[in-house]
C-alpha positions, 0 to 999 in steps of 0.5 A: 819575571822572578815569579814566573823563573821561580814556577818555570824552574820548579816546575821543569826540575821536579818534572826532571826528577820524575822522567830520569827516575823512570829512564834510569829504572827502566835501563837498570831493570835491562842491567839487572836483566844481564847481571842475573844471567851471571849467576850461574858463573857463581855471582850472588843476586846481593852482587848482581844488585850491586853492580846494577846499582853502580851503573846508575851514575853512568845511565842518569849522566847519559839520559839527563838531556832527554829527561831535561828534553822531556820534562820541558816539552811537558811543561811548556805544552801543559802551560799552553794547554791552560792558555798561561803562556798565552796570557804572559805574552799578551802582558809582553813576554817575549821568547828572549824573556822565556829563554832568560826564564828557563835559564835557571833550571838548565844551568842547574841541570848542566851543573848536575849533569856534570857532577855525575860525569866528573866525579861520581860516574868515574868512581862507581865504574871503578868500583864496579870493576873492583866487585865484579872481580870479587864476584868472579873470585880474583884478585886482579883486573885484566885490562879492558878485558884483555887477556893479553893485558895492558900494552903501553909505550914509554919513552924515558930518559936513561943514563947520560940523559939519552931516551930510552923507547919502551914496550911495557905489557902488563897483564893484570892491575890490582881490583882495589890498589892500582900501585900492584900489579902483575905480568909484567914484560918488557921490550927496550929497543934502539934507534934502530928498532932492534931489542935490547933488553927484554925483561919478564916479572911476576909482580911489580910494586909502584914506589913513589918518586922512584918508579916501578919495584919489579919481583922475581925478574929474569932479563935478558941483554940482547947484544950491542951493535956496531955503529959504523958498519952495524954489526953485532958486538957480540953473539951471546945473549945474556940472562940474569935473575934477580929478586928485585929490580927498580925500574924507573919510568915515567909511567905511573899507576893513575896511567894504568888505572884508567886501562880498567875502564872505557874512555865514556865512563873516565873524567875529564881529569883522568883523560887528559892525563891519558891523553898527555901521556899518549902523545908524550910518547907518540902514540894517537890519542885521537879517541881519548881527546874526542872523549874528553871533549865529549864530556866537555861539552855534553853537559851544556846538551842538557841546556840546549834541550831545554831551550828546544822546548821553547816551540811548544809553548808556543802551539795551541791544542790545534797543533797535537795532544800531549802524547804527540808532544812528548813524542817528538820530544823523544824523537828529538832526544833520539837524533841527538843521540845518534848524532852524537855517537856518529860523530864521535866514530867519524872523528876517530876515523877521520882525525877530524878536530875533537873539538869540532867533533864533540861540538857538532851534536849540540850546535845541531840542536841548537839550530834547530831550537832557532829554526823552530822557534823562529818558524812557531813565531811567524806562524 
């Protein structure tokens, strides 16, 4: 058993290596293609090369199931091509044997896959976006490339511990220091939904454990309502300028940070943070908690893929070459793919559970492994 694991195990990883090194290239080589295209808008090839090269942890996260599909289909057809599984089931191995068997390198895997997914895809889109300004001579980060910038709500505590509700447009985020910023606008309002006071400034700066230091501010005090027959206390509208002003929020710069990237390429840690915040100020988070669930559960796809390889060890020669093989295996990975981006969409438009959602795709496959296996035993 130790043996065969070990052969199996080193066989389906070295196998995986090879098919993501030739997925990932070709996807680079696509990358590569539409960063060239820039240069005319004054990027150097050293830095189209280089964001091709931060987009790698990103494309070797996506196609780590199809390249773990892959190579186990391989494997698993070429040792019943030269009869191996076949002598090891005369010895008695059963499919509950080779499920324990392949086990180790999609555990390996799935520990691989999320490694990309958590920590070293997040940070090279982050630093992507950081050449990419450079490379278009900014200093800034336009949200989501927005033009308009960032729109976020915050609800905080004001004086007398009464909630204050805040709009708070921030039009650019530092390439390199999210704490920086500029453009920022503010709308504070009543219960009732009226203005209260509106705020502009050219840049704020995050103090730690204070809140947001605002430069070169000019406000503007909207006047107050009567609250028994709801009239207005005043006429004037009253502007101030200042060179600073503090405002305390409980928006910080981790929340601004991931509006420079897409909720695929954020991490776990950084979505639940997001989504948090969201529903602090009841916004919907629907898309970020399917995302975040999404990278909860895509890791073990890979483990799923390796267990669909299971069938062909069982189909002799009679049952299709190689080529048609490897095929339906590129075929399977395909399906799971478009199963998995149709889910992710129905479940923002339908609110339907994210953790449903996210878990439909792999169980899908799941059951189809069974249904196959069970199918090529009876035969």
């Amino acid at each position: 058993m130790r043996v065969i694991t070990r052969q199996l195990s080193k066989e389906i990883l070295l196998s995986s290596g090879f098919v993501l090194i030739a997925l990932v290239a070709l996807f680079a080589f696509f990358d590569l293609v539409g960063q060239l295209d820039d240069l005319a808008d004054g990027r150097t090839i050293m830095q189209a090369f280089t964001l091709t090269a931060f987009t790698l942890p990103a494309r070797i996260y996506e196609v780590m199931p199809l390249a773990a599909l892959l190579a186990s289909v391989y494997t698993m057809s070429r040792w019943a091509a030269t009869s191996e599984f076949t002598c090891l089931r005369v010895a008695g191995m059963s499919p509950v044997t080779l499920a324990l068997s392949l086990l180790l390198p999609g555990i390996i895997l799935v520990g691989i896959t999320y490694a990309f997914g958590e920590f070293i895809a997040p940070a090279a889109s982050r630093y992507a976006a950081e050449v990419k300004s450079i490379s278009n001579n900014q200093t800034t980060l336009t949200a989501r490339g927005y033009s308009s910038g960032v729109w976020v709500r915050d609800v905080t505590a004001g004086d007398g511990g009464l909630e204050i509700d805040r709009y708070i447009n921030v039009k650019y985020l530092n390439a390199t220091d999210s704490s920086e910023t500029g453009g920022w606008r503010l709308f504070e309002f009543d219960k009732q939904g009226r203005i209260r006071v509106f705020i502009e400034s050219d840049s704020a700066h995050y103090e730690a454990g204070q809140g947001w230091l605002l430069k070169n501010v000019v406000r503007y005090d909207y006047p107050l309502f009567d609250a028994r027959d709801n009239t207005p206390l005043d006429s004037r509208i009253v502007m101030t300028k200042a060179d600073e002003f503090l405002l305390q929020s409980s928006l910080g710069p981790d929340t601004l940070s991931v509006m420079t990237v897409k909720p695929d390429t954020m991490s776990m840690r950084d979505l639940d943070r997001y989504v948090s915040h969201l529903k602090k100020n009841n916004q919907q988070s629907e898309h970020y908690e399917v995302a975040f669930w999404n990278k909860a559960f895509y890791p073990l796809a890979t483990l799923v893929m390796i267990a669909l390889s299971m069938p062909f060890a069982y189909m002799n020669a009679r049952s299709g070459g190689l080529a048609i093989k490897m095929f339906v295996g590129v075929m399977i990975g395909i399906v799971f793919y478009a199963l998995n981006n149709l889910f992710s969409y129905l479940g923002v438009l339908n609110t339907w559970s994210p953790i449903v959602v996210s878990l439909v795709p792999t169980v899908s496959m799941l059951v189809l492994a069974t249904v196959a296996m069970i199918l090529v035993e009876r035969r």
